[in-house]
N, C-alpha and C positions, 0 to 999 in steps of 0.2 A: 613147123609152126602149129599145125593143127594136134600135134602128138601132144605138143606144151600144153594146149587150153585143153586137152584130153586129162593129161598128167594134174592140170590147177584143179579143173572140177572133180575129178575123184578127190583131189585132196583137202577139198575145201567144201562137200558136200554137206549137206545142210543134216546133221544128229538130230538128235530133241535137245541138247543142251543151246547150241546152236539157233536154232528155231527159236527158242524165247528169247536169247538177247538179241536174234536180230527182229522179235517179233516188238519189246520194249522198245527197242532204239529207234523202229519203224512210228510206234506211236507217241515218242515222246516228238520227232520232228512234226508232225499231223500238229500234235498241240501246240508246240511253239508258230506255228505259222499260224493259226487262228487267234495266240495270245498276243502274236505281233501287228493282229489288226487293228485299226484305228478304233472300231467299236467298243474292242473289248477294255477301253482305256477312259477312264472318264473326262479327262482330259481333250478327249477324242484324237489324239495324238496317238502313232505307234511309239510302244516302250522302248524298243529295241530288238532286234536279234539275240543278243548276249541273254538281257535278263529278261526275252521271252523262253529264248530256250533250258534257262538257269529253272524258271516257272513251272517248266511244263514237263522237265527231267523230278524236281522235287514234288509236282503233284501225281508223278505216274511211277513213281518212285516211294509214293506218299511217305514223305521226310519230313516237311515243313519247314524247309529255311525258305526264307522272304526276301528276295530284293527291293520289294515296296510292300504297304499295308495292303494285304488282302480286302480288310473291310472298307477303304476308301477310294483305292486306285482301280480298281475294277468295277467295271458297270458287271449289270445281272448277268449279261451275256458271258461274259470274262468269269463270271463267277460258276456259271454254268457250267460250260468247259471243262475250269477249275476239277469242280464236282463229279465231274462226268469220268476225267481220267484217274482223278483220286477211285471212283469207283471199279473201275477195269483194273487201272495196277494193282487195284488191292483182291480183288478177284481172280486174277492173273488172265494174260493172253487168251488161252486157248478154254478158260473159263467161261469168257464171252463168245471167242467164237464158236462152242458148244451149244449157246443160248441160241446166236442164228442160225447152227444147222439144226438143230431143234424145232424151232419154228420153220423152218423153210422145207421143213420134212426130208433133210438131207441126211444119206446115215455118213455115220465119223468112220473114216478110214484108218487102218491099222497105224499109221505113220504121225496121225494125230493123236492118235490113243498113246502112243510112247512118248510125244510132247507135252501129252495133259499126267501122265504118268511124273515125268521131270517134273512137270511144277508141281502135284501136290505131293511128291516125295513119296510116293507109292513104293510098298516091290514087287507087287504084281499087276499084269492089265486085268485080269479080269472085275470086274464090274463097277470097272472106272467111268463110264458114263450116266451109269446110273448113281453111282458117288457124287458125279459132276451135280447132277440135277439137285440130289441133297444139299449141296453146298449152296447152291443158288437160291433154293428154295429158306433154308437156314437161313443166310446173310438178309434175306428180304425182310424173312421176320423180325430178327435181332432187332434191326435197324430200325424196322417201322416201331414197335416197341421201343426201344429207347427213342423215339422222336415222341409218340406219344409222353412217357415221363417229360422230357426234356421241353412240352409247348407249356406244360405247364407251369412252369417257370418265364419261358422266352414269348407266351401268348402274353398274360397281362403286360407284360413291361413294352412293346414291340409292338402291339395290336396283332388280330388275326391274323390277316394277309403276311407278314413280316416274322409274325411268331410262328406260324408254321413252315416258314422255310427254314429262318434260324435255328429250326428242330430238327428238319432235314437235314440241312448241309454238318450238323454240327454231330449228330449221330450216325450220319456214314465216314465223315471225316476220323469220328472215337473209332469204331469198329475196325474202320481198315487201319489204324495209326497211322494217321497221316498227319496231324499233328496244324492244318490249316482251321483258321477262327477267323469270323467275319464280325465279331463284337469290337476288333479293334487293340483289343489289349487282353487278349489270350483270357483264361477267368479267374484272373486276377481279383474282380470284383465280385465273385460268387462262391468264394472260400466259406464262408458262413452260411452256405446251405449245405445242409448234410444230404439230402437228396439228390439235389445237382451231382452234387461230386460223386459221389458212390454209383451213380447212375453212370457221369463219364469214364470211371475208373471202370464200371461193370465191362462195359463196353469194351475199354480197350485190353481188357483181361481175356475176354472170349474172343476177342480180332488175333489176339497173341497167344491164345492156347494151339488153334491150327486146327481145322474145319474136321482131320481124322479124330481127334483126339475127342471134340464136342459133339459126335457121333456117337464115337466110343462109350463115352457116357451115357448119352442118351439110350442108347440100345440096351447097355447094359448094367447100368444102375447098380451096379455093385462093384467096390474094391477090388475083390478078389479075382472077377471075370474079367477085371481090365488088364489090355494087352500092357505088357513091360513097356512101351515107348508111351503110352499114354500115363502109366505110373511116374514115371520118372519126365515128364514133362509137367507135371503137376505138382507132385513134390518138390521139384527143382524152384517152380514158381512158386507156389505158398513160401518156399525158404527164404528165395530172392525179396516178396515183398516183405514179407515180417521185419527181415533183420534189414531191408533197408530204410524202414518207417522209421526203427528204433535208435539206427545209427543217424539220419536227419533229425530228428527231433532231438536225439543228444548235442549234435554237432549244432544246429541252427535252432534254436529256443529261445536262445540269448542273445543272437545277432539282432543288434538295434537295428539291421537291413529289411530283415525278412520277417523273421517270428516274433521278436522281443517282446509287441504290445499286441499279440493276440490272445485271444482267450484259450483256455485248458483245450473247448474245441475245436478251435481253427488251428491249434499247434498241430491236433492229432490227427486229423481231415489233411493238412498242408503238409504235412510226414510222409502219409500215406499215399498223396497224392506223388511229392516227387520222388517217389520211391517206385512209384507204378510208370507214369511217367516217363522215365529214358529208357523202358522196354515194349516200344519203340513208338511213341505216339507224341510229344516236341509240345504235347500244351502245357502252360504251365500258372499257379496258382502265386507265386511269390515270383521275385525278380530273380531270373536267372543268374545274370551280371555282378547281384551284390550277393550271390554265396560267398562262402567262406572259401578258402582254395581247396582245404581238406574235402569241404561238400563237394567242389566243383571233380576233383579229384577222383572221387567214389562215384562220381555222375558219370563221370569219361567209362568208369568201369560195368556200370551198367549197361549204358548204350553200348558197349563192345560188344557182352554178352548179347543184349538184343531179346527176341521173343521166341515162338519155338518153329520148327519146322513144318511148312506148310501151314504157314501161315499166314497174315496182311503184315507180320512185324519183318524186320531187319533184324541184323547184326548176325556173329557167327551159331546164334540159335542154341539156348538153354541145354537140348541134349548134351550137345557137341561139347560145352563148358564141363558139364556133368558126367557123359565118357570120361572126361580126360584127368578128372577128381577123382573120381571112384577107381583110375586106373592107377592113377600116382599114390593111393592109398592103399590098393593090392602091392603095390610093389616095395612100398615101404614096408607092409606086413611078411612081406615071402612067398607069396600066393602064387600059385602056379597059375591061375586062370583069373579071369577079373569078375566079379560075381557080385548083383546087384538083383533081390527081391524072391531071390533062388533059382533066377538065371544067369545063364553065364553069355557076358555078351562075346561078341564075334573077334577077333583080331583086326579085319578087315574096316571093323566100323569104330577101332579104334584109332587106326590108322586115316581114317578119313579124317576123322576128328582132329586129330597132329594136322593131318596136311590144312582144313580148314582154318584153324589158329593160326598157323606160321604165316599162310597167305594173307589171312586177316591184319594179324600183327604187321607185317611187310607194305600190306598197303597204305595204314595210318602213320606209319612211320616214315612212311619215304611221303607220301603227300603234306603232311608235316613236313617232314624238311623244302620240300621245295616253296609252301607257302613261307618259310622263314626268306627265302629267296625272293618272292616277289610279295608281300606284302610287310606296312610296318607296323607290327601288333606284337603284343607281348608272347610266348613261347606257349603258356597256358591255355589261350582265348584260340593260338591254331590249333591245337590237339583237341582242344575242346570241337571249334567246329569242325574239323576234319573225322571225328571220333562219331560227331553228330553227322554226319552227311554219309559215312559209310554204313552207322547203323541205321541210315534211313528216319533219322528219329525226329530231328529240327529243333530241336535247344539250339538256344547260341547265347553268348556272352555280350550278343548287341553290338558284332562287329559284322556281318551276313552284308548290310547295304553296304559297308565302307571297302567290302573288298575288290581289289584290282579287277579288271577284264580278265588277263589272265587266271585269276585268285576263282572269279565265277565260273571259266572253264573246267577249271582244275578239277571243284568243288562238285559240277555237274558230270565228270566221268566219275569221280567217287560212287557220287550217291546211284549212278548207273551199276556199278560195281557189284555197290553192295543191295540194290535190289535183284541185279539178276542172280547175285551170289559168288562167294568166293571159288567157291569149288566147282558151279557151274559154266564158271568164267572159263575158270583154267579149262575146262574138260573142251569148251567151245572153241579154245586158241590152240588147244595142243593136244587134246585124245588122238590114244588111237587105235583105231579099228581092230587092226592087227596085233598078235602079240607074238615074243618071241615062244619059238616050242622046245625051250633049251633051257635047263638052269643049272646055272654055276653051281658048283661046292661053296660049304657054307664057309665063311672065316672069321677069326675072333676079333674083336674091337674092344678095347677097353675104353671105356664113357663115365663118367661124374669123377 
């Protein structure tokens, strides 16, 4: 007996990949028990266990699908909470608890430096601690800046006391894409300010570039000094918004839903916006529900894609998209090696990329099918919000409250999934340690 619990715990010992989804799993239960108190319900009623724990998976997940209105079912306290996990997921685990051993004057032990290594997609530990503090120190700023822009708009309308927290909650919710709004109806109503918007889009641009990359820059302020991963998570992005502003504006301009009677600026502002939007922050300026299905369509494909790694965004992350293009376009050309900026990327990180896709794909598709099983919506509205809950992003087509128990469960390992990550997942259910020191003769396969 004692050989067996000897034989489970070697096998089942705690990695760095491991450590963060059981470190998210540990705080999304934390919050659902607090979201399930009476207080945090205005009502004064508890919501439930289902759609506390549905709450408190999508705020530490920061996705933003809703079982009830944020802005009205929640007292401050609930809203607090709220904001408090949105902040930690979006910072990751071992982000915060760098903050209290830092204060606590604790040093970080090697075992934590390979956990904070996993989450911010590191390849080396060296001077991952003091990267941490950058980061923390960075996120504070962003954020307190965009809340300053953002009272300026939410101070008059709101009064002081009301306008500066609607600046707060509303600029660390942009930052980390978390895609939660306490205005009630997303800003729907603030499409015709060009500051607002640009401000919330600034925000969830630099939440979804990934804290190395906005470093990277900063240090080095020049194109050419910048490392390949920060090149090609940038270019990937300027591509991804450009052509999806143009393709929303072409597609929705003329939908008497959405765009038909806005002006020349609010088509271009509302383009740009859902184009920015399902990479991976769930607010949104026009009605989800009344896209066109083509738009709806292209939306699913954003959100797949997601923001980039090491990041506050979801989805299987811009590089990873971008690997697997540039690879499919080496091998259409003949290329012996895959070559991108006049480097030649790895094999290795190509192959991750495959694996990250296929597990990605796999996931959306089998949780889709099963919501065709227990809920009864149209085929479109599940891909969609199942598309939206693994990239962490919170669009939905305004089916989120109507869905089953089950449907909320389902929905709530998704968006687990995909904040702790495809590939992380897997490495956390199935690495392993050991490898074989043997390899087979190679043999021929014929493929396409």
């Amino acid at each position: 007996m004692e050989t067996v619990k000897r034989n489970l715990l070697t096998r089942f010992k705690l990695n760095p990949p491991r450590s963060l989804a059981l470190g998210f799993m540990l705080l999304i239960v934390i919050g659902a028990f607090l979201l399930n108190l009476p207080i945090a319900s205005q009502d004064g009623k508890s919501i439930g266990i289902i759609d506390a724990l549905f709450t408190s998976a999508s705020a530490v997940c920061v996705t933003g699908l809703v079982v009830v209105n944020t802005a009205t079912h929640w007292t401050s306290f609930g809203q607090v909470v709220i904001l408090l996990l949105i902040q930690i997921g979006g910072l990751g685990i071992m982000t915060m608890a760098t903050i209290v051993a830092i204060i606590s004057g604790r040093k970080i032990s090697f075992k934590e430096r390979l956990v904070i290594k996993e989450q911010l997609n590191q390849e080396t530990l060296s001077g991952l601690v003091k990267l941490t503090k950058y980061v923390i120190y960075l996120t504070l700023a962003i954020e307190a800046f965009g809340a300053i822009i953002l009272s300026t708009r939410f101070i008059p309308q709101y009064g002081l006391k009301e306008g500066i927290w609607f600046s707060i909650f509303h600029s660390i919710s942009a930052f980390c894409n978390a895609g939660f709004d306490i205005t009630g109806n997303s800003f729907i109503d603030y499409n015709n300010s060009a500051i607002f918007i640009l401000t919330i889009s600034s925000l969830i641009v630099l939440g979804g570039l990934g804290f190395g990359v906005i470093l990277d820059v900063v240090r080095n302020r020049s194109w050419k000094k910048l490392s390949l991963h920060s090149k090609l998570v940038i270019s990937f992005t300027v591509f991804l918004i450009v052509t999806g502003s143009i393709i929303f504006y072409l597609l929705e301009s003329n939908n008497p839903l959405t765009m038909q009677d806005f002006t020349l600026k609010e088509k271009v502002l509302a383009s740009m916006f859902s184009s920015i939007t399902p990479r991976t922050a769930g607010f949104n300026t026009i009605d989800t529900s009344a896209l066109r299905q083509s738009s709806s369509l292209f939306t699913i494909i954003l959100m797949f894609i997601g923001g980039s790694p090491g990041s506050t965004a979801g989805g299987v992350k811009t590089v990873t998209m971008g690997v697997l293009i540039i690879s499919t376009i080496s091998i259409i050309r003949g290329e012996r090696d895959v070559e991108v900026f006049k480097r030649r990327i790895p094999y290795e990180t190509i192959f991750k990329s495959i694996a990250i896709i296929i597990i990605g794909m796999t996931i959306v598709f089998f949780v889709t099918f099963i919501l065709t099983l227990t809920e009864d919506q149209e085929f479109l509205n599940l891909l969609f919000e199942t598309t939206s809950a693994f990239g962490t992003v919170g669009l939905s087509r305004g089916i989120t409250s109507e869905l089953s128990r089950s449907g909320k469960i389902i929905l709530t390992m998704t968006m687990y999934a995909g904040r702790v990550g495809p590939l992380t997942l897997a490495f956390a259910v199935g690495y392993k340690e050991e490898h074989k020191r043997y390899r087979y003769a190679e043999g021929n396969i014929t493929v396409g």
